[in-house]
N, C-alpha and C positions, 0 to 999 in steps of 0.2 A: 704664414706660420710664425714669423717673428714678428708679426703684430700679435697673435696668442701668445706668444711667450711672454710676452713684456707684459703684457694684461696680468696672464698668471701671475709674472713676479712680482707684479706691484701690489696685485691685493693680496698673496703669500704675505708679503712686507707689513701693510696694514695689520693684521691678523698678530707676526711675531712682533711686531715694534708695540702694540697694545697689549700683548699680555703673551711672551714669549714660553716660559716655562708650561703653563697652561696650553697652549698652541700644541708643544710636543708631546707633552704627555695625554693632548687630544689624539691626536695621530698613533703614537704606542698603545692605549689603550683601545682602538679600533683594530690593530695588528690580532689583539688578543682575543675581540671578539670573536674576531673572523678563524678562530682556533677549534672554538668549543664544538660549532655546527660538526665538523667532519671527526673530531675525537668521539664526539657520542655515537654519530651512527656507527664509526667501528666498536665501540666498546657494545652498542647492543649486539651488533655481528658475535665476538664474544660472548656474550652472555646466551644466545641464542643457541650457541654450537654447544657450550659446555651443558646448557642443558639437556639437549639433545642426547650426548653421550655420557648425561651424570656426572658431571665432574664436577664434586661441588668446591674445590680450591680456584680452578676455573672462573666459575659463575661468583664466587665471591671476590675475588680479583678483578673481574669484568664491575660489578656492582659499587665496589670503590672508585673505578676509574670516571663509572658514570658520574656520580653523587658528587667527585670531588671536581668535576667537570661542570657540573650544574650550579652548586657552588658558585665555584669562578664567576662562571659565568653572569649572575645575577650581581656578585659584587661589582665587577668589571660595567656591567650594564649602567648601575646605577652614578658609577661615576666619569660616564662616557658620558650619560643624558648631563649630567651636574656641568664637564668641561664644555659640550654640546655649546649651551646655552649662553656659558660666560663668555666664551671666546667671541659668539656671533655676536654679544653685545658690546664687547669692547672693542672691536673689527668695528662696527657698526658706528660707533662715538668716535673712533679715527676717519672713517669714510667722511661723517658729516663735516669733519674740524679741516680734513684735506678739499673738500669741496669749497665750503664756506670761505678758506684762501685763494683758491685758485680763482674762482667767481667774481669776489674781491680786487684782484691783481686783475682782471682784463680794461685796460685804460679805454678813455671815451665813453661814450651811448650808441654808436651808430650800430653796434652787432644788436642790439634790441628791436632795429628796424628790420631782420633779415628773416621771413620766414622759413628759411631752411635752417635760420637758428635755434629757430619757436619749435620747429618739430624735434629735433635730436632732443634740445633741453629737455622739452616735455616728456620723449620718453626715457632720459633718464632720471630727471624727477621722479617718475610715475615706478620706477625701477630700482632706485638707486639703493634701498633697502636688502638688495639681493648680494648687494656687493661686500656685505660683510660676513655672508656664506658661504666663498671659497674653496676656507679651510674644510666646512663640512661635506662637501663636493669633493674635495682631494682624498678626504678621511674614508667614503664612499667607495671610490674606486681604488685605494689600499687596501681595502678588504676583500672586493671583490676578486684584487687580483692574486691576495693571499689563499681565499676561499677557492680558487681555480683552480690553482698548483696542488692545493693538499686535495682536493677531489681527482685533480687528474693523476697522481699519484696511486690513491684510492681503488680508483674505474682500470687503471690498468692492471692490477692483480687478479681482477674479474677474468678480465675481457679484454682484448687488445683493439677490438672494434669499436667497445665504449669510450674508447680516446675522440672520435670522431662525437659524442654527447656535445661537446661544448662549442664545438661550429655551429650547429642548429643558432646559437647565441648570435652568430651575425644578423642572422635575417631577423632576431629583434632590434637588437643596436641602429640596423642600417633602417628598420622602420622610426625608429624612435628620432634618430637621426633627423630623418625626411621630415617627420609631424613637427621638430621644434624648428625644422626650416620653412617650414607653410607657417607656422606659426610665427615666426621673426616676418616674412614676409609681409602679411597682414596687417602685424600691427605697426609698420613701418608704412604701408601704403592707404593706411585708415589712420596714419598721426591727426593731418589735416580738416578730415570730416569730424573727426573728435575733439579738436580744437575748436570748431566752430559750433556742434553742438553744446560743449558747455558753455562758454560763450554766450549764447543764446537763451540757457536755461536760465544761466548769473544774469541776463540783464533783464529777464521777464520774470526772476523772483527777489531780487534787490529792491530794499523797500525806496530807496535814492529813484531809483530807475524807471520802476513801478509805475511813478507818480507819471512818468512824461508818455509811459506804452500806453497805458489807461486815455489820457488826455487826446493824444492823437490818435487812438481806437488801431494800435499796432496788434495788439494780442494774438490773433487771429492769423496775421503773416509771420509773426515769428515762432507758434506756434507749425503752421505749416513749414518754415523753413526749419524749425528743429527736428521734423519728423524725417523731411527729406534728406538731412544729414546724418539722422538715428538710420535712414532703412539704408543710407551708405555703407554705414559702416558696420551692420548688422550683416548686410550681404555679404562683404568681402571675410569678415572674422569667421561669420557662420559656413562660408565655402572652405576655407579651412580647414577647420573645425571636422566639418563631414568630411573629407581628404585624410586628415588624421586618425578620425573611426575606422575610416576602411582599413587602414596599415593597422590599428589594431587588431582587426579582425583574424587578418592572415597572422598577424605574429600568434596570436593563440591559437588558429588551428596547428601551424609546424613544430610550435612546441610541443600541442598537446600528442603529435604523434611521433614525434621524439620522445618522450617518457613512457608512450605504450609499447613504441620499438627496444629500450631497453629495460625493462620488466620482462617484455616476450622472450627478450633473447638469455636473460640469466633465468628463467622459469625452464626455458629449453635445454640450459644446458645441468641442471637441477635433476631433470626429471632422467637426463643421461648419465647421472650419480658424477657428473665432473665439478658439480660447483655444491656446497653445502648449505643448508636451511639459512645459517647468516649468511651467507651468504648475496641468499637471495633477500632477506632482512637490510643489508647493506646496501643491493642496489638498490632500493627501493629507496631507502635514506636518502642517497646517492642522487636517484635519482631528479626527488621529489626536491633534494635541495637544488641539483643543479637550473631546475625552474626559478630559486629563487634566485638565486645568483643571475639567471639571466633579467629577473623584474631587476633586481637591485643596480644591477648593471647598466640597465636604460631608465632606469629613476636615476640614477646620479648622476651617469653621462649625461640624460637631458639638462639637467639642472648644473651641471658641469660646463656644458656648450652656454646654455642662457645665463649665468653669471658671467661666460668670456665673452657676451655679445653686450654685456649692458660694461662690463670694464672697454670694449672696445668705443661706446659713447665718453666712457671716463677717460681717456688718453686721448679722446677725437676733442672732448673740452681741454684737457690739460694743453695739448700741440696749439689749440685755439688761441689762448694766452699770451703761450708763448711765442707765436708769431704774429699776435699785436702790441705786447710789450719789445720785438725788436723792428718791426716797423715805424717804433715813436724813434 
């Protein structure tokens, strides 16, 4: 756990040290988006009732509320996508300039001889562009977590059962979870076989190289040994892979009957005149958002976990460094 944390802080640090104002008002302005979603379905709840019982001060009240919500929201959009972008690039131009030193700073040649050095480098090379994404992973799950509270807020004026809606949300997380851990596994146990496939491919299409496979009639074995190393690593990604469809499988059926159990239940108590037409308009909103909340929730947690697993390579180079600059 305090090896994520320090990961966290350090590419937090990245992020604010290259463009801090920008960084914050990324974050605040995700607060805000994460506002609009549960204002509008209550203002159409509103709108829905008033018209219901004619109330046309009501229904135009409700109709402000939406418009100036949608509003918002579109302005707030467009300069969330505009911080989005700047922050992950200048996050990004810090990553490379703190690599590029640290790289630099490990004294001798002998760690270039260590194939367990070749494997971590290569996957954070192959990686290392994720690490200026963070911020937008942290900004992710700020919202979600603001989008929660004003839902569960929401769902309890319904319903006091609807508070139980946003459990259903583990058994995605804890799938999404498992898939990015088959998935770190994998490509951690296929560094090696993908090393040597490319490898193979660079010395059989190197025009330098070429010259000498040709000469000695190699083509044909290094051919055959690239394939043996493709169906390596095909096999273990692609086991995976299918491992991770399955977990999606189930996360969409428990969702999908979590949002028909609560429609059923605000339809049922509708029809027993305890809950009103918005009512049932709201949990529907309600509803159908808390589905997104849970996708958004296992998009960025995943992507949350896989930037703290490629910072956990960047602090495993950084530590590297440093205990061979105090071995000299």
């Amino acid at each position: 756990m305090s090896h994520s944390l320090r990961g966290f802080r350090v590419l937090m640090g990245f992020s604010f040290q290259a463009s801090r104002w920008r960084a914050t008002f990324f974050l605040l302005s995700g607060v805000v988006m994460s506002t609009t979603y549960p204002v509008m379905a209550y203002g159409s709840k509103l709108l829905v009732d008033a018209a219901v019982s004619r109330d046309l001060a009501g229904a135009l009240t409700a109709a402000v509320l939406l418009a100036f919500t949608v509003g918002l929201g579109l302005i707030n959009a467009l300069y969330y996508v505009d911080l989005l972008f700047a922050v992950a690039e200048k996050a990004g131009a810090e990553v490379d300039r703190r690599l590029m030193h640290v790289m630099a700073g490990i004294p001798g040649i002998e760690h270039h001889e260590l194939p367990q050095y070749h494997d971590r480098l290569d996957l954070l090379h192959a990686e290392r562009s994720r690490l200026g994404w963070m911020t937008n992973a942290t900004a992710g799950l700020v919202r979600v977590a603001v989008l929660l509270v004003l839902s569960c807020i929401l769902l309890a004026q319904l319903h006091a059962a609807l508070l139980f809606l946003p459990l259903f949300g583990i058994v995605s997380f804890l799938a999404g979870r498992k898939a990015q851990e088959l998935q770190r596994r994998a490509e951690e146990t296929s560094a090696e076989p993908e090393r040597l496939r490319r490898h193979l491919f660079e010395t059989a299409t190197d025009a330098h190289q070429g010259k000498e496979v040709r000469v000695f009639g190699l083509v044909d074995e290094l051919i055959r040994r690239h394939h043996a190393a493709s169906d390596v690593l095909l096999r273990r990604r692609d086991h995976a892979d299918w491992r991770s469809a399955g977990l999606q499988v189930v996360d969409a059926i428990v969702t999908a009957l979590s949002y028909v159990g609560a429609i059923g239940l605000v339809l049922t108590l509708a029809m027993r005149g305890e809950a009103t037409p918005g009512d049932v308009v709201l949990a529907v909103g309600l509803a159908a958002g808390m589905n997104a909340i849970i996708a958004t929730a296992v998009g960025y947690g995943t992507q949350f976990l896989r930037v703290l697993r490629v910072a956990e390579r960047y602090l495993w180079l950084e530590d590297y460094a440093r205990e061979a600059r105090h071995d000299l």
